[in-house]
Each structure stands twice: as structure tokens, then as C-alpha cells.
C-alpha positions as CSV (number, residue, x, y, z in Angstrom):
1,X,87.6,89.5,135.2
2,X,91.5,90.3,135.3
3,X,92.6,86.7,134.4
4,X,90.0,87.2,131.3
5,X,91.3,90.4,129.9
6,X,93.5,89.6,127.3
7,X,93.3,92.7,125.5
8,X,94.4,94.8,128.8
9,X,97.2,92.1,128.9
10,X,97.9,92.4,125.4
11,X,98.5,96.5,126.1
12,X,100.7,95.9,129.0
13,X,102.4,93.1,127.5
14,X,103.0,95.1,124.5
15,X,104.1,98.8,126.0
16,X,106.7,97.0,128.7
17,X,108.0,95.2,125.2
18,X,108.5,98.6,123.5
19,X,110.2,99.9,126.1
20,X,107.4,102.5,127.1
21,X,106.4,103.7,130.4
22,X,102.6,104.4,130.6
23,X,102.7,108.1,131.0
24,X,104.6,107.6,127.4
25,X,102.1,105.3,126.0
26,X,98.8,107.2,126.9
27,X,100.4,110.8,126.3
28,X,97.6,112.8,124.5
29,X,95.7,109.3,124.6
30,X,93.7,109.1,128.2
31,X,95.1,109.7,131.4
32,X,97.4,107.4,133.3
33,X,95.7,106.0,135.5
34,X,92.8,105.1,132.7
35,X,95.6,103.0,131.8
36,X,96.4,101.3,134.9
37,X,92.7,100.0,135.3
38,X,92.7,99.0,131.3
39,X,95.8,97.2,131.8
40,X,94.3,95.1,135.2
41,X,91.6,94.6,134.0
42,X,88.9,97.0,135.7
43,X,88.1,99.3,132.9
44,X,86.8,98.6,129.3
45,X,88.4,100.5,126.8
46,X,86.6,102.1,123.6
47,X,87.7,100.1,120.5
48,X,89.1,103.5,118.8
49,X,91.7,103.8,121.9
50,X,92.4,100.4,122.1
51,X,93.4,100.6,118.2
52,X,95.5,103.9,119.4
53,X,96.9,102.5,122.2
54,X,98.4,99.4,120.1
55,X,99.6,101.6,117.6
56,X,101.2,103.7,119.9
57,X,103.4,100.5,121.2
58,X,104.0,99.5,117.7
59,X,101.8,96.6,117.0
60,X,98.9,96.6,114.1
61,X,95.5,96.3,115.6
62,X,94.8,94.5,111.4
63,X,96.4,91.2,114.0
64,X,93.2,90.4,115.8
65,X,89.5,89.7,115.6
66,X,87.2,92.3,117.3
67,X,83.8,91.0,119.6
68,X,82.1,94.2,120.1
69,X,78.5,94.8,121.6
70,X,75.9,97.3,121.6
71,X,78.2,100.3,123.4
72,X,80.0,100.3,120.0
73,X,78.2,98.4,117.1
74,X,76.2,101.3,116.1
75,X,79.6,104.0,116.1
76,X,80.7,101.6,114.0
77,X,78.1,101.3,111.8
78,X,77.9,104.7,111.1
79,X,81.6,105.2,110.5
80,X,81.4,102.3,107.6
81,X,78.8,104.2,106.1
82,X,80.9,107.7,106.7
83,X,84.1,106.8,105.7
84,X,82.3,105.0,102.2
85,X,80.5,108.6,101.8
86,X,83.5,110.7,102.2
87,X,85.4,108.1,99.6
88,X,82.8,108.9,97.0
89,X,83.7,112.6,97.8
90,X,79.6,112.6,98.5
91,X,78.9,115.8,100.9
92,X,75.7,115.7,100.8
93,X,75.3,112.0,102.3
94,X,78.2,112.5,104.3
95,X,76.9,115.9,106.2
96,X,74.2,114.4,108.1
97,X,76.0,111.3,109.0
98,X,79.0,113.4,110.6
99,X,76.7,115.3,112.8
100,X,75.0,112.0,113.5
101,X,78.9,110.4,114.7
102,X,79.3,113.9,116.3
103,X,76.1,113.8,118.6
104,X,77.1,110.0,119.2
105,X,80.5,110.3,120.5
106,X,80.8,113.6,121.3
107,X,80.7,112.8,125.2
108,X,83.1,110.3,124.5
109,X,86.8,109.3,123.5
110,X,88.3,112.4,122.3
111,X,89.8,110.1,119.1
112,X,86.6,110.7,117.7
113,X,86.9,114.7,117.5
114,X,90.0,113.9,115.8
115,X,88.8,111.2,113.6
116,X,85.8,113.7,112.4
117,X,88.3,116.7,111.1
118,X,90.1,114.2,109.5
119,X,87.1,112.9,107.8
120,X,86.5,116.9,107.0
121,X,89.4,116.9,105.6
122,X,89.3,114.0,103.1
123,X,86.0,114.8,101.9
124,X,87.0,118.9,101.0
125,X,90.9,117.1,99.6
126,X,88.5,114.9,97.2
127,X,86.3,117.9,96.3
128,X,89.5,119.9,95.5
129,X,88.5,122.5,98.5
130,X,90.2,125.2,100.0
131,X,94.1,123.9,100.7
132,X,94.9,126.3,103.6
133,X,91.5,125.6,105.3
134,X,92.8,122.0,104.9
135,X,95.9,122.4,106.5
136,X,94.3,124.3,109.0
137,X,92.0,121.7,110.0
138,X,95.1,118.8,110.2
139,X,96.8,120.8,112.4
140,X,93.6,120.9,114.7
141,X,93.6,117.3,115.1
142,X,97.4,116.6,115.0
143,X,97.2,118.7,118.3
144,X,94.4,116.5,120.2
145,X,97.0,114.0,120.3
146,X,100.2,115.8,120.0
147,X,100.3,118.9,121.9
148,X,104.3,120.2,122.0
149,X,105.0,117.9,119.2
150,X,105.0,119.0,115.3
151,X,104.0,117.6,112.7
152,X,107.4,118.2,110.9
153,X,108.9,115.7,114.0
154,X,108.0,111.9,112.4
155,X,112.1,111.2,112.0
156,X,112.8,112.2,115.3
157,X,110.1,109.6,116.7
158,X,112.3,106.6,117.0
159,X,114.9,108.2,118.8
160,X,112.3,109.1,121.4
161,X,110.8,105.4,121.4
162,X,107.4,107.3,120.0
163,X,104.7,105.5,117.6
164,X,102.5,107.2,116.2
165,X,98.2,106.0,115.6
166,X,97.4,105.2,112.1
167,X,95.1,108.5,112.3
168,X,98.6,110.4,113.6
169,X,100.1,109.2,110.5
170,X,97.7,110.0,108.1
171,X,97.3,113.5,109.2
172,X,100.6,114.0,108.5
173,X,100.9,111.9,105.4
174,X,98.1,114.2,103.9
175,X,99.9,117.6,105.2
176,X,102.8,116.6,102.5
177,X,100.4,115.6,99.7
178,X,98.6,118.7,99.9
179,X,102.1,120.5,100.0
180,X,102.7,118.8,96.9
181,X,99.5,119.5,95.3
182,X,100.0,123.4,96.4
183,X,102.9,122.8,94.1
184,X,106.1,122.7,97.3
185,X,107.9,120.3,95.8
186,X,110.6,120.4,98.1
187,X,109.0,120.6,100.8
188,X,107.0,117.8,100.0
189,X,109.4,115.4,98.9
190,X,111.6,116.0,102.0
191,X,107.8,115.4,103.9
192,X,107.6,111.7,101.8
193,X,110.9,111.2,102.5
194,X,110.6,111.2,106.6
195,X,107.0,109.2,106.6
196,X,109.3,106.7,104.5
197,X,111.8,106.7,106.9
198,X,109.5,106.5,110.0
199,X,107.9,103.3,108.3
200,X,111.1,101.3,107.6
201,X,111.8,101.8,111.2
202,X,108.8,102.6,113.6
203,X,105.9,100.6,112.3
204,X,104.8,97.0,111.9
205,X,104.6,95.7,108.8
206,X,101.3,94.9,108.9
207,X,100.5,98.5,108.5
208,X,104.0,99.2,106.4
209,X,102.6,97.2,104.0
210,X,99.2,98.9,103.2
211,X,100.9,102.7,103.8
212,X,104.6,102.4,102.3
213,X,104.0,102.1,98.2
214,X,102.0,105.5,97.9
215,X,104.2,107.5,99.4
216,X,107.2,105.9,97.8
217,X,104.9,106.2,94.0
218,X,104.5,110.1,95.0
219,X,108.2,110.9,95.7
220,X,109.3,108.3,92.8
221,X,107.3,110.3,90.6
222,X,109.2,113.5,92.2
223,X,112.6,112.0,91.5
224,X,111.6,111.1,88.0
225,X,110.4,114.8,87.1
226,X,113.2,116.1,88.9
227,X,115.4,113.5,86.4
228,X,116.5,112.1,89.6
229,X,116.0,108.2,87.6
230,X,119.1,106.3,89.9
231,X,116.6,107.2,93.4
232,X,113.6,106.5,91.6
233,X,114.4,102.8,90.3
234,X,116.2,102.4,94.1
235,X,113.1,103.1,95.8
236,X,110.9,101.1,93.2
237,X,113.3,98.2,94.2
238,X,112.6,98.5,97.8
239,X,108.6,98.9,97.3
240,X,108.9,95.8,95.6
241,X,110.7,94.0,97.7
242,X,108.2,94.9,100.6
243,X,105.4,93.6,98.3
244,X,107.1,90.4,97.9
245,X,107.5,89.6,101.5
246,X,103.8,90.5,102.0
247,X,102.1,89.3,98.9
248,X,100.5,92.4,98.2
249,X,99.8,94.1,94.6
250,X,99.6,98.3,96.4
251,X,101.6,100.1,92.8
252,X,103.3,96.9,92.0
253,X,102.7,97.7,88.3
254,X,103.4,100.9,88.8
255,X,106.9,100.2,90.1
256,X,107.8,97.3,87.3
257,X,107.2,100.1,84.9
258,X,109.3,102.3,86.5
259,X,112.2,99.4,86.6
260,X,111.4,98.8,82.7
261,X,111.6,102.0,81.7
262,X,114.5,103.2,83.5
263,X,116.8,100.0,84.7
264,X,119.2,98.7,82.5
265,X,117.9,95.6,81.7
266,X,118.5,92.5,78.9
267,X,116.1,92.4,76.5
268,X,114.3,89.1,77.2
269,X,114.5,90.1,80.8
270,X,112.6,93.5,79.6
271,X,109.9,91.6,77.1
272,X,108.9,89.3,80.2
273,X,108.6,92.5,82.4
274,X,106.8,93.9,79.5
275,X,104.0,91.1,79.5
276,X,103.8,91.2,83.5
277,X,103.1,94.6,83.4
278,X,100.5,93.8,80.7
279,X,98.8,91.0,82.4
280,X,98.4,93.8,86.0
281,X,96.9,96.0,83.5
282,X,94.3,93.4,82.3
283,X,93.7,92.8,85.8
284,X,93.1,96.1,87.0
285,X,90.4,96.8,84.5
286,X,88.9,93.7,84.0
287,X,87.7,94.1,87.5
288,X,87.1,98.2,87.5
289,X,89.8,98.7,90.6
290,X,91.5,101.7,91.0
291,X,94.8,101.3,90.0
292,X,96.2,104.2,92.4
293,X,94.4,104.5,95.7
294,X,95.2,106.4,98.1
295,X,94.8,104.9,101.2
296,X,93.9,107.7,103.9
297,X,91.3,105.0,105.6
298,X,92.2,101.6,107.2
299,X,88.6,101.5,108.4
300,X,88.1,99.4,111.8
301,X,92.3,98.6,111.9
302,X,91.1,94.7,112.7
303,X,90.9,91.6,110.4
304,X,87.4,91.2,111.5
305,X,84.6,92.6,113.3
306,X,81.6,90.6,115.2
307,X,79.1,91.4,117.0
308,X,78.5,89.7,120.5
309,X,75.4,89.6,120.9
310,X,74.9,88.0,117.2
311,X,77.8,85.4,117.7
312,X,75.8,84.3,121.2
313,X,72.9,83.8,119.6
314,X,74.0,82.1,116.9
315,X,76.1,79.7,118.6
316,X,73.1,79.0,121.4
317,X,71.3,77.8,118.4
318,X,73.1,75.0,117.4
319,X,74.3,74.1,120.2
320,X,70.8,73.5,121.6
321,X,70.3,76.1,124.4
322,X,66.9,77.5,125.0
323,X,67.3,81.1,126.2
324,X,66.0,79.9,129.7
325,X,69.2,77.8,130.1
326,X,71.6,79.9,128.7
327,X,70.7,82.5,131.0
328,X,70.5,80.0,134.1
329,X,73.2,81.8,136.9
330,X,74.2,84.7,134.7
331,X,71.2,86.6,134.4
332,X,67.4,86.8,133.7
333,X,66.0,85.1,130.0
334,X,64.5,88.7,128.7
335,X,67.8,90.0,129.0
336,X,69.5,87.3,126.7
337,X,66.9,88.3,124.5
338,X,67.5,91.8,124.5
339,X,71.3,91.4,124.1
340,X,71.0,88.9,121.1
341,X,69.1,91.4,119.3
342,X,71.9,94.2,119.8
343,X,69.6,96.1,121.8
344,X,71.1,96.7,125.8
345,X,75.1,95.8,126.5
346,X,75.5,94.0,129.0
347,X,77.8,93.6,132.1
348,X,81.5,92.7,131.4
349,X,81.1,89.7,133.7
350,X,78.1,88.9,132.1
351,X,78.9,89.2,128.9
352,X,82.3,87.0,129.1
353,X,79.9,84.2,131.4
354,X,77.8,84.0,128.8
355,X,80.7,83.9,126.0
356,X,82.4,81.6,127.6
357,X,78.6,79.2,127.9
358,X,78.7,79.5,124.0
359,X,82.3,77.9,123.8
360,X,83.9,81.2,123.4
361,X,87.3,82.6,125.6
362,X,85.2,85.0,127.2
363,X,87.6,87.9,125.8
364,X,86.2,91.0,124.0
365,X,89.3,90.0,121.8
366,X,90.5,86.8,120.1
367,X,94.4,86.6,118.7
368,X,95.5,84.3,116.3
369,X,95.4,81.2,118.8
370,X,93.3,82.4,121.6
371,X,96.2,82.2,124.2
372,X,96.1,84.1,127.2
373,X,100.1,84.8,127.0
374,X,100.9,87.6,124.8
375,X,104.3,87.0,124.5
376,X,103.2,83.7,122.3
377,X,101.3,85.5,120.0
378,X,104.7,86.7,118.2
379,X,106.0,83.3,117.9
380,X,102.5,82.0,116.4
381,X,102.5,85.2,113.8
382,X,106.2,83.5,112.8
383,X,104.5,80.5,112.1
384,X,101.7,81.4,110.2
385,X,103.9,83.4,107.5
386,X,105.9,80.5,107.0
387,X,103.2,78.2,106.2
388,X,101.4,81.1,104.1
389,X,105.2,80.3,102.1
390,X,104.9,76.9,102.1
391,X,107.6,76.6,104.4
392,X,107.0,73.6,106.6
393,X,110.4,72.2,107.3
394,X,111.0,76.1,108.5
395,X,107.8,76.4,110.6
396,X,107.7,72.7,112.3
397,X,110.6,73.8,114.7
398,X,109.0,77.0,115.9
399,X,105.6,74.9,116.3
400,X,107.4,72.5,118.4
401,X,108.8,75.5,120.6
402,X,105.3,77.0,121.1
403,X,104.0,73.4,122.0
404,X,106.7,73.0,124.8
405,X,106.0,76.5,125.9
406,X,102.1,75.8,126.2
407,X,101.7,72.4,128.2
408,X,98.7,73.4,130.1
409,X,97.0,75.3,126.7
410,X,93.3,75.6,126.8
411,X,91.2,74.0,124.0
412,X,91.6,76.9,121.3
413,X,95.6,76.6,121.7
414,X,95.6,73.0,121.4
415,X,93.5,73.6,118.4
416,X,95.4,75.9,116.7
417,X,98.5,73.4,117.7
418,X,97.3,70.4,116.1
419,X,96.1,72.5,112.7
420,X,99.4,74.3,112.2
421,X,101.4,70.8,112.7
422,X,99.4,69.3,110.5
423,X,99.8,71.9,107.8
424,X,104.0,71.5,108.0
425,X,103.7,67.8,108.5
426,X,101.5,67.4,104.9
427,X,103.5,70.4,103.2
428,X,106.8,68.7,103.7
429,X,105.0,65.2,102.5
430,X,105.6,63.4,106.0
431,X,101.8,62.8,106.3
432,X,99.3,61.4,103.8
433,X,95.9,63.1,102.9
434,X,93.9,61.0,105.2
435,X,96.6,61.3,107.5
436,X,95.9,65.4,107.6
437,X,92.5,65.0,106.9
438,X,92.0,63.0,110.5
439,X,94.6,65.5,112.3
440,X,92.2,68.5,111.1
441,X,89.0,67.3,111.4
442,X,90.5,66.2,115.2
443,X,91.6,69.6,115.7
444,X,87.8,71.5,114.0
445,X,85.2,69.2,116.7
446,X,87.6,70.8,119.4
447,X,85.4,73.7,119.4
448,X,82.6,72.9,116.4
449,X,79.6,70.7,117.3
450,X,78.8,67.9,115.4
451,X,75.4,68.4,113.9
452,X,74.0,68.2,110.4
453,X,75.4,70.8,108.2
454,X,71.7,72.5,107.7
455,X,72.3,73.4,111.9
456,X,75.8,74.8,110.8
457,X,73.7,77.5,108.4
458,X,73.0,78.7,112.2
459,X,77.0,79.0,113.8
460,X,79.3,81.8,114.2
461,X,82.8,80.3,112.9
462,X,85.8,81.7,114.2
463,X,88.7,82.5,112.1
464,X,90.6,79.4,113.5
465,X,87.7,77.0,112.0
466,X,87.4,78.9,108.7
467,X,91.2,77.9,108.0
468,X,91.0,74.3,109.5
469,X,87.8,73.9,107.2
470,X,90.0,75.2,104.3
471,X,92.8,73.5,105.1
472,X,90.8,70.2,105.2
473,X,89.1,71.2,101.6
474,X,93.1,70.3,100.2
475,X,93.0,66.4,100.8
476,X,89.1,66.1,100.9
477,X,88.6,65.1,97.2
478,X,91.5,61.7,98.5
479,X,89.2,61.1,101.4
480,X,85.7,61.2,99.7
481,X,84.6,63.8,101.4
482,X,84.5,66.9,98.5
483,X,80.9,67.1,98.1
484,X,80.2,67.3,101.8
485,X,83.2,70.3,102.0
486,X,81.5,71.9,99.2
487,X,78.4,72.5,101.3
488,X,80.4,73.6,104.4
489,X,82.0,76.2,102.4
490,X,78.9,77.6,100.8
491,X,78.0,78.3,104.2
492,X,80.7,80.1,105.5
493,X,80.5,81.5,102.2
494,X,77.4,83.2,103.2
495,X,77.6,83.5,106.1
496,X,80.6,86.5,105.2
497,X,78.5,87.8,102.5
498,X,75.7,88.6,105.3
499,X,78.1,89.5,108.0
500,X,76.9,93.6,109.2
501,X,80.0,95.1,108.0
502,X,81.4,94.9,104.5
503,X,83.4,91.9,103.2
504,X,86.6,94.0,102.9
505,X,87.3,93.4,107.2
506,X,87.0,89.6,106.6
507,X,89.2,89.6,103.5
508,X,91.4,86.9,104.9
509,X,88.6,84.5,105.0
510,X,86.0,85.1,102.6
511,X,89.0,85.0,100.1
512,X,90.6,81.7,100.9
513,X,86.9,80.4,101.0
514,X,86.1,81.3,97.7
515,X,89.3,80.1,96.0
516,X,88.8,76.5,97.9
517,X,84.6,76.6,96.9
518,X,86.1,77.6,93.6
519,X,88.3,74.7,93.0
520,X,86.2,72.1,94.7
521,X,83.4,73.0,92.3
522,X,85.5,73.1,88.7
523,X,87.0,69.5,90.2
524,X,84.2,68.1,90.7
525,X,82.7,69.4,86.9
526,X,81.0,72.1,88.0
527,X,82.6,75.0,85.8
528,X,79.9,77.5,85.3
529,X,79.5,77.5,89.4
530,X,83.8,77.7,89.7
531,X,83.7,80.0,87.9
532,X,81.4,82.7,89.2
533,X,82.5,82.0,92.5
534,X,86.5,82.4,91.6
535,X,85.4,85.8,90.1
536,X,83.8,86.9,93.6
537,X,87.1,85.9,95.3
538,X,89.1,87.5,92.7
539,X,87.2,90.8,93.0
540,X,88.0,91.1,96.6
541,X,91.6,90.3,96.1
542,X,92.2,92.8,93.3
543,X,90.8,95.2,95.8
544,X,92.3,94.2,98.8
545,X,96.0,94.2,97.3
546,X,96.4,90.5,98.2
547,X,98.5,88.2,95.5
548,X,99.3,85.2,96.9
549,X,95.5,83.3,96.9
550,X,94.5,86.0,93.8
551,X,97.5,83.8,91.9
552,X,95.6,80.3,92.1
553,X,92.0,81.2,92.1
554,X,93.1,83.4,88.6
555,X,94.5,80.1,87.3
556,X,91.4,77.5,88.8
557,X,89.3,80.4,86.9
558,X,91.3,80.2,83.8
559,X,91.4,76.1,84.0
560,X,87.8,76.0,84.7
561,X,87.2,78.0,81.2
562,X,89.4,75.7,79.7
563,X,87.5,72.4,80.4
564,X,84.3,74.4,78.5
565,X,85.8,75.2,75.2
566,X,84.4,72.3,73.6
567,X,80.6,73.4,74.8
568,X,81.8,76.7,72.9
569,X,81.0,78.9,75.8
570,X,84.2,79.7,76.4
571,X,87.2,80.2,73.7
572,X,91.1,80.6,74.2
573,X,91.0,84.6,74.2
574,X,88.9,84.6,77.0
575,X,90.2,81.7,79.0
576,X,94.2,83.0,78.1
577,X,94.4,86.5,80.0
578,X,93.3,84.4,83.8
579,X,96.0,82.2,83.6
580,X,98.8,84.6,81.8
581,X,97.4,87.3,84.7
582,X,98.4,84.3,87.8
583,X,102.2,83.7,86.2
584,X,102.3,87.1,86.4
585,X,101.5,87.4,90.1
586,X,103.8,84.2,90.3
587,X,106.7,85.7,88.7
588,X,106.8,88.4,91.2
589,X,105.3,86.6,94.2
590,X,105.2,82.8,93.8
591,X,107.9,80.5,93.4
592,X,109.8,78.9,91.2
593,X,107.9,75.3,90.5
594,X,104.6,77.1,90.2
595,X,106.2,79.4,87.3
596,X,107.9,76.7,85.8
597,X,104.1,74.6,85.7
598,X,102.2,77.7,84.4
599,X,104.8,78.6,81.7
600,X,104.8,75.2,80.1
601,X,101.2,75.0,80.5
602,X,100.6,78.5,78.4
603,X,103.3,76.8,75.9
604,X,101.2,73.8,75.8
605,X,98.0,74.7,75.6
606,X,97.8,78.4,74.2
607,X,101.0,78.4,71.6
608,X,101.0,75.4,70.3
């Protein structure tokens, strides 16, 4: 059990890298020695803490993928549906479903309690309730967690070696925005100020990312009224430059207005920002996004969530297994049953036996490459945002340091090994398309049966054969093989559109999908099919923030309503806003050949 606890490992490893004793790390959290047994393995740990705990040492929970089973499916079933009904400032659905969570947990986790008035909170802030009875009630939960420590304390955090939980954060990030909406400017901005200074220095960028860009939009917007215009345009610069490294869109056109407006700039320099600006706009409301969220909610704080006892089932499936022999030496064929349908949890050991039967770690968690060495995980993180930047010739070193430091990998690290070198290899040109093709289809039947695709409707695909199966859609047209991807796609397609929990905790996934389906279809002459899927993908991208993949699936959607003018179904004015929208995204996120090939396409084929 200990030597298959990779999230208890993951905790340790994490709080003896930040430095943190355990009576630091579990202050306010759970008790010390709660810890110890989490952290060898003898005690589970509710997904909520494990999230806190994480936090606490610094590291975004958004890095793995979540099994859970029945102890917490249905708490987190009902929070999805909560945390929608609080966004729609809906009281009336959200009443009943917080006593529901309330009689659920309240025996539980004391997160929860906290969780709840926070919830409270958000759903009297977006009914414009009572602001001292708001304030009131984030004070109440600040102190589950923080007894002795106030809220007015974030700067002083890093000095102590102190994280705080997303939920820590956000009670205090919404203390200084009702501050500001109670009209204490001052005391507001000097509030945005220190949750600005905490992220630059205290959090991971993972979270940074999502959390940073309001709160520098609400105090730019301070410095602006308060002509402060020199602090404003500084701190637009450094939102942006956060985006950029991340690829994300959170006020990006909100900050590009505030450079155009207020920078000194040239004036062709200013016409292009002009046109950028425009083409976010377009975006914005072609697809009915809120241009200006604010993000109180990162809802599970994973990439994705899965439920054991589905992923068991479906994975005995195709691999053949009859109840009776999955079940043989682990336990009795009623109770395989019972836990397939979600409806007993079972035994740790039993439930990582029968994971592991299915082909799975046998972990409740599963990182990036499966590896049972935390101290990896960084280095494979490194590698993944390089090649997300098409920066092979950068990544192919580090891959060849996390091969030498892995010569006795299981199958899932030898998996991920021979799909990442593959990717530098063909992005630097030293490998043809069949020659990548053959190293990722090697690396996919590591772990995926070889049945007839119709079985594959059946399997639960981990996150690791979701990017092999894109990565292979790239050089599948050169081997023959497009129409067959097609069909593999469509069904991991669906299979995210029927996952239990909403598409936005498999963003990563059902977004890369959808551009690849996307672009298979329009180059095989499919348009009308390209083109509804691109817009699915897009959807979710504009919603999610994410720039990079949004860039390309805008311009496959744009080049897909190109190849129909001539049926007349599509004209220039429709088909011009896709493509001018991805050199947009380009300009600020791409690089420089890709600008260079959408601008002279625009010139060729738009103003000409």
C-alpha cells in the first residue's frame, strides 16, 4: 500500500521541498499525526485536503488527474451543481443544495464548513447583499484555517515559508473587492496590491495564471481613476507578460487597451494594436463569453476528474474480463458489480488490485507520467512547456536527463519517454512522419489494447493516450492513416462530452481533440463537419482563457469556410473575422513564422 501511494509521496516529497515541517504544513489543516499516516501511506485523505495540503506547500493541484470513488463522487457532484447555482446568483436552487453538501459533509473535513460560507458569500456578493454581513461571514471561515493569523497578513507569508489554499486566497481576495465596492479605495488598492505581491512570489504559476489579471484589472482601473496612468500601463505590461508565458487570454484585451490608450506608441504600432483589440472583441461576443469574470471558483483544482469505478468497468470491457475473472483473488463478483456501478467504495487494497488488473498504477492519483518519484515530475512539467512552444532542440536534453534518471521506469514512464522524444525529434525535423508515426503508435499499444475501434467506444483513455493519439493525428494524413484517426478521435470526442462532470475539468483534452478532429475533417473535404466541430473547441477555449490551440482551430475554421465560397454558403465577411481573430492571438502569443504566414495570407486572399 505504502509503495503505491503516490499522492502521500507526492505531499511528503513536496512539503520537505518547500522547506516545511509538518506541524507547518497541516496548521489549521488536520492534525499532525493525520499527516504522518497520509504521508506513509496508512490513511486516505479527502480530495478537498489533499487539494489544501498541496497548496499549502506551493504546488497547483490543476497538475494532476483525480481517480475518485464512491466516498467522494457524489460531494462532488453536488458541489458542480452548487458552485454553477451560486454563479447564476440563483438562491433559490442553491438553498437546498447547500443544506444538502451541509448534511453530507458535515461530519467530515472541516474545509467543507469553510468552503460553504464562502459559497454564502458569493452568492449574497452576486445578489448585491448586505456588505458587512459579508465580511462577517469571510472572516468566519478565514479563521477555520487561520486562527492567530489575519487576513491583512498575505505579504508577510513568504517570509514565514507560508502558502496559502486557493479557498485562503479567495477569502481574502473578496475582503478587498468588497472594500472597494464599499467605496475604501485605499484600502482596497493597498489589499490588490499585497495579493499581487503574494502571487509573484508564493504561488505556482499554474494558479498565478488563472488569479493574477483580475486583481491587476481592479487596481489598474484604480490607478487610472486615481490618474496614476505610468503604474497602470506598468502593471498592464506585467499581466501581459504573464499571459504570454501561459498562453492564456484572462483581460488580455483589456490590458492592450490600456497600453493603446495610455503608452506612447508609433502610430502603425497603435493601428495594429487597434485591430488586435478589435479581433478579441469579435471573439468575445461571437461566442457570448464574459469578457470580465471574476474567478472566485477554481472548481475541483485538478485537470480532470474520473470516477473509479467507471474507468474499471470500462477498461474490463475491452479488455475482455468477465466480472468473475476480474474479481478472481481480490474479492467476490457482486462486489465488482456494485463498485462499477458507483454504488459501495471499496477497500484501498482492493481498489488499487483491481486498478492495477485493468492496466492502471493502482494510485488514486496519476501525474503527468505516472512515475512513482516526485522529484521527476518537475523535470517532466519542464519538458512539456517546451514542446507546448515548439521548442524541441530545448526539450530533447532535459528528456535525455529524465531517461538516464529512470532506467528501471514502469510501462507508463517509458510511455510517456518514447512520446515526448518523439515530439522534439519530429519538431526539430530529425525524424520523418512515418518515422514519428511508428515511435507513437509504439509508445500508445504500451498501455491501449489492440481491438477494433467499435471496442474502443468502450475504454477509459488516460490523458497520456489522448496526447499520443493527437500527436499521431499530425503525420497521419503522410502515413494513410487519416480516416482511421478521424474515428479514434470522434470517440474520445465523446467520450469527454459524456464524462459526469462538465467539459471545463478536461479542457486540456477535449480542446486539442477537437482542433485535430477539426483539421482532419476540413483536409480530408469535409468542411461543414470542420467546421462545427472547430466551433465546439473554440467555445471551450474562449471560456477557458487558453490561446495557444484557440489560435489554429480559429484559422482551420476560417480555412475550412474558405474552401466553401464557391458553394455560396459561405462569403469573405464571414470567413475573414476567424482568421483576422487567430493573427491576433498570434501576434500576442504565437511566433513569428506563423504571423508572417497569416498576414500574407489575409493580404492574399482578403485584400487583394
Amino acid at each position: 500500500m505504502r509503495k503505491n501511494n503516490h499522492i502521500g509521496k507526492l505531499i511528503g516529497y513536496e512539503r520537505t521541498r518547500a522547506g516545511l515541517q509538518m506541524e507547518e504544513l497541516c496548521a489549521g489543516l488536520c492534525s499532525r499525526s493525520f499527516l504522518v499516516r497520509v504521508e506513509n501511506g496508512s490513511r486516505n485523505c479527502e480530495k478537498i485536503l489533499t487539494d489544501a495540503l498541496l497548496q499549502r506547500a506551493g504546488v497547483s493541484a490543476d497538475k494532476f488527474v483525480y481517480m475518485i470513488n464512491t466516498e467522494e463522487q457524489d460531494w462532488l457532484l453536488l458541489r458542480e451543481k452548487l458552485i454553477s447555482a451560486v454563479d447564476a446568483g440563483d438562491e433559490e436552487r442553491a438553498a437546498p443544495l447547500m443544506e444538502q453538501y451541509h448534511e453530507m459533509t458535515e461530519n467530515h473535513c472541516k474545509l467543507h464548513r469553510q468552503l460553504l460560507l464562502l459559497l454564502k458569500v458569493m452568492l449574497s456578493w452576486k445578489n448585491n447583499g448586505n456588505k458587512a454581513e459579508m465580511q462577517s461571514r469571510l472572516r468566519e471561515a478565514w479563521r477555520i484555517t487561520m486562527t492567530g493569523t489575519a487576513m491583512e497578513k498575505i505579504p508577510d507569508m513568504h517570509a514565514e515559508n507560508k502558502h496559502l489554499t486557493l479557498t485562503e486566497f479567495v477569502l481574502v481576495m473578496m475582503h478587498y473587492r468588497i472594500l472597494e465596492e464599499q467605496e475604501k479605495i485605499k484600502e482596497a488598492a493597498e489589499g490588490y496590491k499585497k495579493l499581487l505581491r503574494y502571487l509573484e512570489i508564493s504561488s505556482d504559476e499554474e494558479d498565478r495564471v488563472k488569479l493574477y489579471p483580475q486583481i491587476a484589472y481592479r487596481l489598474a482601473k484604480i490607478y487610472l481613476e486615481q490618474k496614476q496612468v505610468a503604474e497602470a500601463v506598468a502593471l498592464a505590461e506585467k499581466a501581459i507578460e504573464l499571459l504570454k508565458v501561459r498562453g492564456r487570454l484572462f483581460y488580455l484585451r483589456q490590458f492592450l487597451e490600456i497600453l493603446c490608450t495610455y503608452k506612447e506608441l508609433e502610430a502603425e504600432e497603435k493601428l495594429e494594436l487597434e485591430e488586435i483589440i478589435a479581433s478579441l472583441k469579435w471573439l468575445y461576443k461571437r461566442y457570448e463569453v464574459e469578457e470580465e469574470p471574476w474567478t472566485w471558483s477554481i472548481p475541483f483544482g485538478m485537470a480532470e476528474v474520473e470516477l473509479g469505478g467507471n474507468l474499471i468497468r470500462a477498461r474490463r470491457k475491452v479488455l475482455g474480463l468477465s466480472q468473475e475473472e476480474l474479481s478472481e483473488g481480490i474479492c467476490d463478483p457482486v462486489s465488482i458489480s456494485r463498485i462499477e456501478c458507483c454504488k459501495v467504495a471499496p477497500k484501498r487494497e482492493i481498489y488499487r488490485k483491481l486498478l492495477e488488473r485493468v492496466g492502471m498504477t493502482g494510485s488514486r492519483f496519476e501525474n503527468v507520467v505516472q512515475m512513482e518519484q516526485p522529484e521527476l515530475m518537475e523535470l517532466a512539467m519542464r519538458i512539456g512547456i517546451l514542446l507546448s512552444h515548439t521548442k524541441g532542440e530545448e526539450a530533447e536534453p532535459l528528456i535525455a536527463e529524465l531517461e538516464q534518471k529512470m532506467k528501471h521506469a514502469g510501462k507508463f514512464a517509458r510511455q510517456y519517454l518514447l512520446n515526448v522524444k518523439a515530439i522534439a525529434l519530429y519538431d526539430q525535423e530529425k525524424i520523418t512522419a512515418e518515422e514519428h508515426t511508428a515511435m507513437q503508435e509504439e509508445a500508445l499499444y504500451m498501455t491501449l489494447p489492440q481491438v477494433d475501434l467499435e471496442k474502443l467506444a468502450e475504454w477509459s483513455f488516460s490523458r497520456l493516450e489522448v496526447n499520443i493519439i493527437n500527436m499521431l493525428s499530425y503525420s497521419c494524413e503522410a502515413t494513410g492513416k487519416a480516416e482511421e484517426m478521424i474515428e479514434l478521435l470522434q470517440i474520445i470526442r465523446r467520450q469527454y462530452e459524456n464524462k459526469p462532470f462538465a467539459l471545463e475539468h478536461y479542457v486540456v483534452g477535449y480542446e486539442l481533440t477537437m482542433r485535430n478532429l477539426g483539421n482532419l475533417l476540413g483536409n480530408c473535404g469535409r468542411y461543414k463537419e470542420a467546421i462545427e466541430i472547430a466551433d465546439k473547441g473554440i467555445r471551450l477555449g474562449v471560456q477557458a482563457g487558453r490561446g495557444v490551440i484557440l489560435s489554429t482551430a480559429l484559422y482551420d475554421c476560417g480555412w475550412d469556410m474558405e474552401q466553401m465560397w464557391k458553394t455560396g454558403q459561405y462569403t469573405k465577411k464571414e470567413s475573414l473575422p476567424y482568421v483576422k481573430a487567430s493573427y491576433a492571438l498570434n501576434c500576442i502569443l504565437g511566433i513569428e513564422s506563423v504571423q508572417e504566414f497569416l498576414k500574407e495570407h489575409i493580404h492574399n486572399l482578403y485584400l487583394n
